[in-house]
N, C-alpha and C positions, 0 to 999 in steps of 0.2 A: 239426380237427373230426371227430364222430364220425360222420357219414353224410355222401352228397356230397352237394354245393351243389344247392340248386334255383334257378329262377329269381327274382329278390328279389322280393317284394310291395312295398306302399306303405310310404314311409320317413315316420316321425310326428317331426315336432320342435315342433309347437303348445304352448300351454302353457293349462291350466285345462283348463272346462267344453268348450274346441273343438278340444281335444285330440280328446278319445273321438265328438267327431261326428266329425270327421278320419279317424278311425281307425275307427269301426262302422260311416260310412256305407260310408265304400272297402267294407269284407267285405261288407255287406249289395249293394253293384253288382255284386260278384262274382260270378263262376258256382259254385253250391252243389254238394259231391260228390256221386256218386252215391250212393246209386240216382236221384233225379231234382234238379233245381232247383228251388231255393226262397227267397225272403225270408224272411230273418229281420229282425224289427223289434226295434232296437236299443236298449239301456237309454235313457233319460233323462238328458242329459248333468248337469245339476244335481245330480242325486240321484248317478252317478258321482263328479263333483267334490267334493260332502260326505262319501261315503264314503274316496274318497284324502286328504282333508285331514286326517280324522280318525287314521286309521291311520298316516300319517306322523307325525303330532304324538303320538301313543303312543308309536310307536318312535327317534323323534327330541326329547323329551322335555328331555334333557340335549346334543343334538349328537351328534355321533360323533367323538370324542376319536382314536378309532384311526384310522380315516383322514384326518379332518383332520393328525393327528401324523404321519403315515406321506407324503401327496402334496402336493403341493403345489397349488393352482387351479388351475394348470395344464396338469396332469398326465395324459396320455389312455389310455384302456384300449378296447380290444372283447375285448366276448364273446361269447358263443353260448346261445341257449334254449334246453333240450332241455327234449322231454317223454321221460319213462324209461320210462313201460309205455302198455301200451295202452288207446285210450278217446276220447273226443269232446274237442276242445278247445276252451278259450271261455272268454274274457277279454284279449285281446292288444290291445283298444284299452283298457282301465281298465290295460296295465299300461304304453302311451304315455304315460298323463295321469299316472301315476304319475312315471317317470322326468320329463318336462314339468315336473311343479309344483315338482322340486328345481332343473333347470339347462336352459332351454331350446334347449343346447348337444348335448343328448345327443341321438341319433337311432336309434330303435327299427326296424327294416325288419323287418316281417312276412313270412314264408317261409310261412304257412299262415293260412287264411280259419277263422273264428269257424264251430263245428259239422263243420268236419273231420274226419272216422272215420281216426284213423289207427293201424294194426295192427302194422306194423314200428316197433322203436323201437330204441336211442333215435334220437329226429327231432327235426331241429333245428327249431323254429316259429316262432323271430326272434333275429335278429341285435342288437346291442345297442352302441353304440359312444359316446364321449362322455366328460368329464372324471370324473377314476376316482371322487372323493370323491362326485359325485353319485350313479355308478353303483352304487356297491357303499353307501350310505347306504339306496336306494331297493329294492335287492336281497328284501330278507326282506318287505318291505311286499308287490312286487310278485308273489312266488313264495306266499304265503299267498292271494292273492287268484286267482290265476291256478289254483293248484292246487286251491281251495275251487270254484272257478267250472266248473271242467272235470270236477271231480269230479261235479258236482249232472249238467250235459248228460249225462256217461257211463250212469249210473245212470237218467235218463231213456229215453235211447235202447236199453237193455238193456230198459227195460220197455214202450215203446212196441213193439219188435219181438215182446216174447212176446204182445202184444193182434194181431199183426197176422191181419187175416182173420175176425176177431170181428164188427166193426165198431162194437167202443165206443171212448172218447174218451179218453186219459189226462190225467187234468185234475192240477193241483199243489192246494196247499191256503196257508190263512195260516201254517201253521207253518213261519215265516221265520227267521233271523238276525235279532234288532234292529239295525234300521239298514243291512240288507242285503238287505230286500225287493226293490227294482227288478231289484235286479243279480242276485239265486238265482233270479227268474221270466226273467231274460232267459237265463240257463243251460239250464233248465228248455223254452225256447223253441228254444234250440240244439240241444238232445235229441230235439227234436222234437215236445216234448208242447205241451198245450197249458194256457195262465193260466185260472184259476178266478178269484175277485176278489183286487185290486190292493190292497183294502183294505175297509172295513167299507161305505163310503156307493155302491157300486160296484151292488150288488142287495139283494135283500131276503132274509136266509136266519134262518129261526125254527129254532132249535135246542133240545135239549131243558128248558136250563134255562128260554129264553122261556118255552117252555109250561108247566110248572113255576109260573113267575110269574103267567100270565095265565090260565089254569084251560083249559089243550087246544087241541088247532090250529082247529076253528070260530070259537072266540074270539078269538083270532089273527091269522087271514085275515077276519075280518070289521071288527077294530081298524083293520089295515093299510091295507085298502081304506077306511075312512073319512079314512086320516093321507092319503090319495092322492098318495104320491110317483111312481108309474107304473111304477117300477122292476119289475121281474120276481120271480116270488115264489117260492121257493124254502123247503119244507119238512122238518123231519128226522124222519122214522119212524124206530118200533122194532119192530113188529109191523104183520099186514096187515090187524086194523081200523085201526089208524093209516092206511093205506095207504087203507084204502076210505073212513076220514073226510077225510082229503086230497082226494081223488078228489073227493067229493061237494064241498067249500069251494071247486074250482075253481081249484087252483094250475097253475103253468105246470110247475114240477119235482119232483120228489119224492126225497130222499135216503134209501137203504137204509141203518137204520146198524146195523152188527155182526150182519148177518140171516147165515143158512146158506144154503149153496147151493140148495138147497132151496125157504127162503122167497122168495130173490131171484125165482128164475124166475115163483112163485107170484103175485109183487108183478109182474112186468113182463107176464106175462097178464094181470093185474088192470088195469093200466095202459093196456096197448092196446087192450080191449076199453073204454076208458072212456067215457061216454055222450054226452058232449060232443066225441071225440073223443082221439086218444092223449095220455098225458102224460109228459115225459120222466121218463127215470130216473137216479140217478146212487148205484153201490154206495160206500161208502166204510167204514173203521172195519175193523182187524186185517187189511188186504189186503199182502199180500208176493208175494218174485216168486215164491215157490212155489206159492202159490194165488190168481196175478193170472191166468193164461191161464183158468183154469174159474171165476173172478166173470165174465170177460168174453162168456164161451159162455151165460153165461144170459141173456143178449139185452137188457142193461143198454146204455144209451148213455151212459153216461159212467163211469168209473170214479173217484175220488180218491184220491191218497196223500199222505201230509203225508209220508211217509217219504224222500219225491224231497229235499225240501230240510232235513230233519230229523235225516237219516241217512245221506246220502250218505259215503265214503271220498276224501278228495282226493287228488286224481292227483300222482302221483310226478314234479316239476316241477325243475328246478336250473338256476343260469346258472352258465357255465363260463367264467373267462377264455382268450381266445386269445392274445391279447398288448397 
């Protein structure tokens, strides 16, 4: 192995959707790294299981000819996880359910907890043991997932630390993976930011083609409140009479979109001095981490990036045989 052994974590040999509770809840009891402890609340074991079913049945399509040809059933290998560079990791229970749904023979033992900051590398993060035809079938499924997964947490927690001290919110956005929504917001979770909506029926957010459609945000918030779902109402500006027609309709949040640093601050004075009381704010629209620390100095309480799960780099992941 290339680093010394740690202590083992939990060994997964479940199989399906009670695989990844097996395996998230363990990391979620766990003691979270520093800087303090924290729960993290774990993907949706269902929506994990639909996503490993799929991605096996892609890459397992026609079989695996080569190691079926090569081992025989009952033929055992371990290996080793590394992660190769450095960054937040997150996904080691979708990659138990992974190996699980081929041979619930195989047994995963985790060496590190989901949202681990780890800076030396390469480090090992699980152990991997089990009949070789499954292991190495279930390989590439689980190293795309694992690597995509930990990629999104890194790139969170990169941008939650440049907000730090600000006091705004880093929030994610819908621009998801089809079909990998749970599982990018639960990365995103590990990173330490925090979920906007899960999904469309989640709150109420009028955007600008709404308005577009319905002739302006008075018209809008006045629709909505008649449609009375209770939901929470959420507006997208472009400009600060936008901002002061919001204001005035009464919404709970106001979305800055593509304003300058400039207008931000102008709209979040605008905001707190509101008559009725403050209304949140949230900047979103061209934000990077080069000018995510001064959107957040203008005293915006939330910030959005679709970028976290849109644009993330995945982490440099490989399983290694030992023997």
């Amino acid at each position: 192995m290339t680093t010394p052994p740690r202590t083992p974590g939990p060994a997964f040999a479940a199989t399906g959707a009670a695989a990844v509770t097996a395996s998230v809840d363990a990391q979620s009891r766990a003691a979270a790294p520093p800087p303090a402890p924290r729960q993290i609340r774990p993907p949706d074991p269902a929506a994990v299981a639909r996503v490993v079913a799929a991605a096996l049945a892609e890459d397992l399509a026609l079989g695996d000819p080569t190691s079926e040809g090569l081992f025989g059933p009952d033929d055992m290998c371990e290996t080793t996880l590394l992660q190769k560079e450095p960054g937040v990791i997150c996904g080691l229970g979708v990659v138990a359910v992974v190996f699980a749904a081929l041979d619930s023979r195989v047994v995963v033992t985790a060496l590190q907890v989901d949202g681990d900051r780890i800076a030396t590398v390469p480090a090992e993060v699980a152990g991997i043991g089990g009949p070789a035809r499954a292991v190495l079938a279930g390989e590439r499924t689980a190293l795309n997932l694992l690597g995509r997964l930990s990629g999104i947490a890194t790139l969170a927690a990169r941008c939650v630390a440049e907000l730090e001290g600000t006091g705004a919110v880093l929030l994610d956005t819908r621009k998801t993976t089809a079909g990998l929504r749970e599982l990018e917001k639960y990365a995103v979770r590990c990173g330490g930011a925090t979920n906007h909506r899960l999904n469309l029926g989640e709150a109420l957010l009028v955007k600008d083609n709404h308005l577009r459609l319905v002739g302006g945000i008075a018209a809008a918030v006045a629709r909505l409140r008649e449609a009375g779902s209770g939901l929470r109402l959420e507006v997208e500006t472009e400009t600060l009479d936008d901002v002061r027609e919001a204001i005035g309709a009464g919404v709970h949040r106001i979305l800055l979109d593509n304003m300058s640093i400039d207008q931000m601050r102008e709209a979040v004075a605008l905001c707190r001095a509101a008559p009725n009381g403050p209304v949140e704010t949230e900047a979103s629209g061209g934000i990077t981490l080069a000018n995510l620390r001064q959107v957040g100095e203008t005293g915006v309480d939330y910030v959005s990036m679709g970028a976290l799960t849109h644009s993330p780099k995945s982490l440099d992941v490989s399983l290694e045989v030992v023997r």
